[in-house]
SEMAR-682704 format. One record per residue (C-alpha): residue in three letters; x, y, z; residue number from 1. Coordinates in steps of 0.5 Angstrom, whole numbers. Last residue first. Layout:
N
+-----+-------+-------+-------+-----+
!  aa !     x !     y !     z !   i !
+-----+-------+-------+-------+-----+
! Ala !     X !     Y !     Z ! NUM !
...
+-----+-------+-------+-------+-----+
END
This chain:
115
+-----+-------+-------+-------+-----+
!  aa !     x !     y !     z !   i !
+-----+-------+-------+-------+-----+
! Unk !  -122 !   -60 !   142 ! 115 !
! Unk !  -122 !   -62 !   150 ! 114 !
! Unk !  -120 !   -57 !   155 ! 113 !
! Unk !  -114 !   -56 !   158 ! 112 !
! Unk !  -114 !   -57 !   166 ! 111 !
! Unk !  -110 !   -53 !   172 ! 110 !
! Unk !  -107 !   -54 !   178 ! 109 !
! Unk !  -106 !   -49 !   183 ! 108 !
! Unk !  -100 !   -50 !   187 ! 107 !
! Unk !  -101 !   -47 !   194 ! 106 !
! Unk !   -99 !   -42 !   199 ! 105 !
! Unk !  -102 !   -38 !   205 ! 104 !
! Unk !  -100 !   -34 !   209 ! 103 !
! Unk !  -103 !   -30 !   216 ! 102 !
! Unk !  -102 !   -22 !   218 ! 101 !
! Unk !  -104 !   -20 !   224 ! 100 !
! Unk !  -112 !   -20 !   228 !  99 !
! Unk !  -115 !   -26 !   230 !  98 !
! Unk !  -121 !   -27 !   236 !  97 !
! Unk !  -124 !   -33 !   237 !  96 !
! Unk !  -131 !   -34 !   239 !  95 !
! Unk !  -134 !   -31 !   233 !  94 !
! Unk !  -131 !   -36 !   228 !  93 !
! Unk !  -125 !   -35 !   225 !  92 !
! Unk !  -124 !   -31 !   218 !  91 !
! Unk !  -121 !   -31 !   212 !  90 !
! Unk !  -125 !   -38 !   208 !  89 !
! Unk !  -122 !   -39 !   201 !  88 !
! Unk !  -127 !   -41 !   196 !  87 !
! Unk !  -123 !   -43 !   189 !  86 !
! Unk !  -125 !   -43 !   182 !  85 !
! Unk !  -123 !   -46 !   176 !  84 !
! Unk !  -124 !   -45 !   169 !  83 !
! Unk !  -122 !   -51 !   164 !  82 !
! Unk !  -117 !   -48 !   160 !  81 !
! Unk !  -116 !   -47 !   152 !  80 !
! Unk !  -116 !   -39 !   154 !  79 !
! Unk !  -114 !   -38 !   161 !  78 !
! Unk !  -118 !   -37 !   167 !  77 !
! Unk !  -117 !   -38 !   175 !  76 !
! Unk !  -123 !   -36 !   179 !  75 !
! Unk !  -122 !   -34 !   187 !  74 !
! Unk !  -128 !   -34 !   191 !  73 !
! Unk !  -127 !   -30 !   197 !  72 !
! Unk !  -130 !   -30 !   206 !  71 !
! Unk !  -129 !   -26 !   209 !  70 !
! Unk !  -126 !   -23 !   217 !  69 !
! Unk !  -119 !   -22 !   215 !  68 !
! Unk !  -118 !   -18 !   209 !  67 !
! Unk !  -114 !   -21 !   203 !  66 !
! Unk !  -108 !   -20 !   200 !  65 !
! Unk !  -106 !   -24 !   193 !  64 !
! Unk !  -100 !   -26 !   190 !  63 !
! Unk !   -98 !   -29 !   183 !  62 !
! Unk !   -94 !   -35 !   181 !  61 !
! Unk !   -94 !   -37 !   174 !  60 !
! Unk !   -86 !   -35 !   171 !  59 !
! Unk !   -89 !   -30 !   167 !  58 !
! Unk !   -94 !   -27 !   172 !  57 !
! Unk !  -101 !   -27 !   174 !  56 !
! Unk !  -107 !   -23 !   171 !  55 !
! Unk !  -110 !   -19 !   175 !  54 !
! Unk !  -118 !   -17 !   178 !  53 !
! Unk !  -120 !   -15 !   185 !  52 !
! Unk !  -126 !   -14 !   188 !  51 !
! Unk !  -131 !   -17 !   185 !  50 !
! Unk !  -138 !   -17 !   188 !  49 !
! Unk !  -142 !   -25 !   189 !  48 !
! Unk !  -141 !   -22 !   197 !  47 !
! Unk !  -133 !   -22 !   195 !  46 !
! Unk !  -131 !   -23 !   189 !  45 !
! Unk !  -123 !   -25 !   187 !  44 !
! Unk !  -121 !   -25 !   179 !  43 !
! Unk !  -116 !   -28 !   176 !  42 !
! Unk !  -113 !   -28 !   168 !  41 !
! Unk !  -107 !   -34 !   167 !  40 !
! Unk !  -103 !   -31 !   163 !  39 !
! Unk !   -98 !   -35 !   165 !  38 !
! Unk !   -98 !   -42 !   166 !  37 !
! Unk !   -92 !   -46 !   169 !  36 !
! Unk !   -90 !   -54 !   166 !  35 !
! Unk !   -90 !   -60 !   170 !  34 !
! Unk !   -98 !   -61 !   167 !  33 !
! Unk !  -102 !   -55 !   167 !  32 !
! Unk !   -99 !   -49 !   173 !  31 !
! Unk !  -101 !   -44 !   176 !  30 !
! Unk !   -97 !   -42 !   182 !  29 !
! Unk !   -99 !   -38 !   189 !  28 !
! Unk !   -98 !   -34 !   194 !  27 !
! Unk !  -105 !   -32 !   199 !  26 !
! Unk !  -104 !   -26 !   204 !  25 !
! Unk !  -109 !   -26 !   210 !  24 !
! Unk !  -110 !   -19 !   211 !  23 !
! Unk !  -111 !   -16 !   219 !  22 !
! Unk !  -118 !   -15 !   222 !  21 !
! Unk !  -123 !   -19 !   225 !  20 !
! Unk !  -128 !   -16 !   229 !  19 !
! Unk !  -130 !   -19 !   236 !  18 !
! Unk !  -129 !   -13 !   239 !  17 !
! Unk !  -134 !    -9 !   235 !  16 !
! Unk !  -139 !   -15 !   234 !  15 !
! Unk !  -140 !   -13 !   243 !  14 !
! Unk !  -140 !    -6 !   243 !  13 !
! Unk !  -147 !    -6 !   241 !  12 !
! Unk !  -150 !   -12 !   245 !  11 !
! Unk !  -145 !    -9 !   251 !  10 !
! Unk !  -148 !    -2 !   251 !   9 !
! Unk !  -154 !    -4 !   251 !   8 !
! Unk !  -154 !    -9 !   256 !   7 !
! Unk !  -150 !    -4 !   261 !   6 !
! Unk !  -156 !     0 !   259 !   5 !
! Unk !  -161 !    -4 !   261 !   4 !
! Unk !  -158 !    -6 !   267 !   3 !
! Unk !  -158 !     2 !   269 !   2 !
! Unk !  -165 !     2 !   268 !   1 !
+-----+-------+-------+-------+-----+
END
């Protein structure tokens, strides 16, 4: 009976441990071209749900925080634009444990639409 309960006991402690905690931090910039975006409208979803909605800054660069542990698809768009989207996987697999803060920094390039 013992043996059972320590089996027990360790199945349901056992995801607890290997959870991810932390935030990945992504920095980025939109540009088209040699020239910055700004205006650029994005959203972040997570399960197909959004979590996050902003709009970048004036000279392009925006900033997102993300939970370890998931993982994010990141839209780009703006009037005249060809939408863009970006998966970003924040997590290990289950045989690594990581907790902290990690960043990550791109330039996003963007394509205008035809007329």
């Amino acid at each position: 009976m013992k043996t059972v309960f320590y089996i027990l006991v360790f199945l349901f402690f056992t995801p607890l441990l290997a959870q991810q905690t932390g935030s990945l931090t992504v920095y980025g910039k939109v540009k088209y071209k040699n020239s910055l975006l700004n205006e650029v409208s994005i959203e972040v979803y997570k399960d197909n749900e959004l979590q996050q909605e902003m709009i970048n800054l004036k000279n392009g660069s925006f900033n997102l925080t993300l939970a370890l542990g998931s993982v994010y698809n990141i839209s780009f768009r703006r009037d005249n634009y060809i939408q863009k989207s970006v998966a970003v996987i924040a997590k290990a697999d289950s045989s690594v444990n990581i907790s902290g803060r990690y960043f990550f920094n791109w330039i996003l390039s963007c394509l205008r639409k035809r007329k």
